[in-house]
N, C-alpha and C positions, 0 to 999 in steps of 0.2 A: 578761851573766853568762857566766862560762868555763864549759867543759867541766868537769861534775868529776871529780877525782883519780881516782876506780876506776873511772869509764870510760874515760879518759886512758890508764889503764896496765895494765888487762886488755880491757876493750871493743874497744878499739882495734885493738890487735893483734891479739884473736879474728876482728875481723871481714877483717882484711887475712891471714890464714891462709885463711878462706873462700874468699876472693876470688882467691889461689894454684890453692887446690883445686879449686874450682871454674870457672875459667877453664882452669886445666892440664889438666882433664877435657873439655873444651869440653861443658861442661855434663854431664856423668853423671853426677857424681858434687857435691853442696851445691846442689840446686831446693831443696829443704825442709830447713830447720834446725831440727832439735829442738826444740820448747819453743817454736821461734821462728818468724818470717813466712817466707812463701816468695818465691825471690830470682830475679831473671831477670838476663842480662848484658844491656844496653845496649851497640851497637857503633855508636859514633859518628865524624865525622871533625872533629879540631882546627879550631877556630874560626880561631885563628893560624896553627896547623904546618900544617896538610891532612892531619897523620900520622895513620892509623888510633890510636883508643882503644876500650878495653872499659871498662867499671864493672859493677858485679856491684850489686843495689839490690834493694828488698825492693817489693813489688808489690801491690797492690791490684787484682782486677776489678771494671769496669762492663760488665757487659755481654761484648762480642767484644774490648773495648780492657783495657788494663791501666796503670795508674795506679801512677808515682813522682813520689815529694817530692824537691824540690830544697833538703833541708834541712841538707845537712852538719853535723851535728849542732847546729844552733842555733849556726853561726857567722856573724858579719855579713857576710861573700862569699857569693854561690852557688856550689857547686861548679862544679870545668870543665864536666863531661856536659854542664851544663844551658847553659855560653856556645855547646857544640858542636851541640847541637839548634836552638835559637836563628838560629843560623848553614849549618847542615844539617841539617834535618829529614829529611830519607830516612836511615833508620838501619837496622840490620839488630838482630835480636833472637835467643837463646836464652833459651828457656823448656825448662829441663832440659836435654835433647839436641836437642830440636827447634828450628832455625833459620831464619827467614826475616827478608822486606825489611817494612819500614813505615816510617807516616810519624809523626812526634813532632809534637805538638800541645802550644805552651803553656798553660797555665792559670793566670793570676794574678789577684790582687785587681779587683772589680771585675765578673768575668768570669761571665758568670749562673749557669755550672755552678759556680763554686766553690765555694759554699759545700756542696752537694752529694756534690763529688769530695772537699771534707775528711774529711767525715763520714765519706766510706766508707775512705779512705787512714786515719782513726784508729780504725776498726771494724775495721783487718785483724785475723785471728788472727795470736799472738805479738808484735802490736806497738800493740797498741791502746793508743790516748792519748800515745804518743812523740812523735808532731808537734807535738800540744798542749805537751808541755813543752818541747820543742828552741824552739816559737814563744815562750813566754818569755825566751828565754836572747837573742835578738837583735829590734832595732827593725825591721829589714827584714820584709816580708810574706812568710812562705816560699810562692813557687810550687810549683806541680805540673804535670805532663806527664803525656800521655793519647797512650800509644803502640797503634798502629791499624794490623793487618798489611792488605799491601796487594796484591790479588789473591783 
């Protein structure tokens, strides 16, 4: 199932505004979105390129760690972030303005915490049950990643 039309053409771009904002402020400015979940940047390194990336992603806590979906919105790829973790697990994080090193942890199907990490990734405030419906829209198992600062 596609994306549909009024997230396509306002969701989309709202959130790639944030993601400006947000990165352009190195964090001070888009942690918490109105209405909506609170967002951390991911700073990961190209699975392919080696070139530094950021992704700005909406976050769940367990605990000390904090938990993203590798759901691109219910498409049948997984986003890059998650080939770059994958591939580079020592990433560096913003949560607001505050930055440090950690390491990414996959979590997929299978995996004994999963079914646990979903729950709480679709319990976030302002995004609760999203995963649930992006997981209909593709056959693929969407994973998750359980980022763990490190020190």
């Amino acid at each position: 199932m596609a994306m549909p039309l009024l997230e396509r053409l306002i969701g989309v771009p709202i959130l790639k505004l944030h993601d400006r904002i947000y990165q352009g402020t190195n964090g001070r400015i888009g942690h918490r979105i109105p209405g909506g979940p609170t967002t951390l940047i991911l700073h990961t390194i190209g699975a392919k390129t080696g070139a530094a990336r950021s992704s700005s992603l909406a976050y769940a806590r367990d605990g000390d760690s904090y938990v993203v979906v590798a759901s691109k919105g219910g498409s049948d790829s997984a986003p890059g972030w998650y080939h770059n973790v994958r591939a580079h697990p020592e990433v560096e994080v913003n949560v607001g303005p505050r930055r440090f090193r950690a390491t990414a942890r996959v979590v997929e199907a299978g995996d004994p915490d999963y079914p646990r990490l979903w729950r709480i990734a679709n319990d976030m405030a302002g995004n609760r049950g999203r995963y649930i419906e992006y997981q209909k829209r593709t056959d693929r198992v969407i994973a998750m990643v359980v980022v763990t600062a490190v020190g």
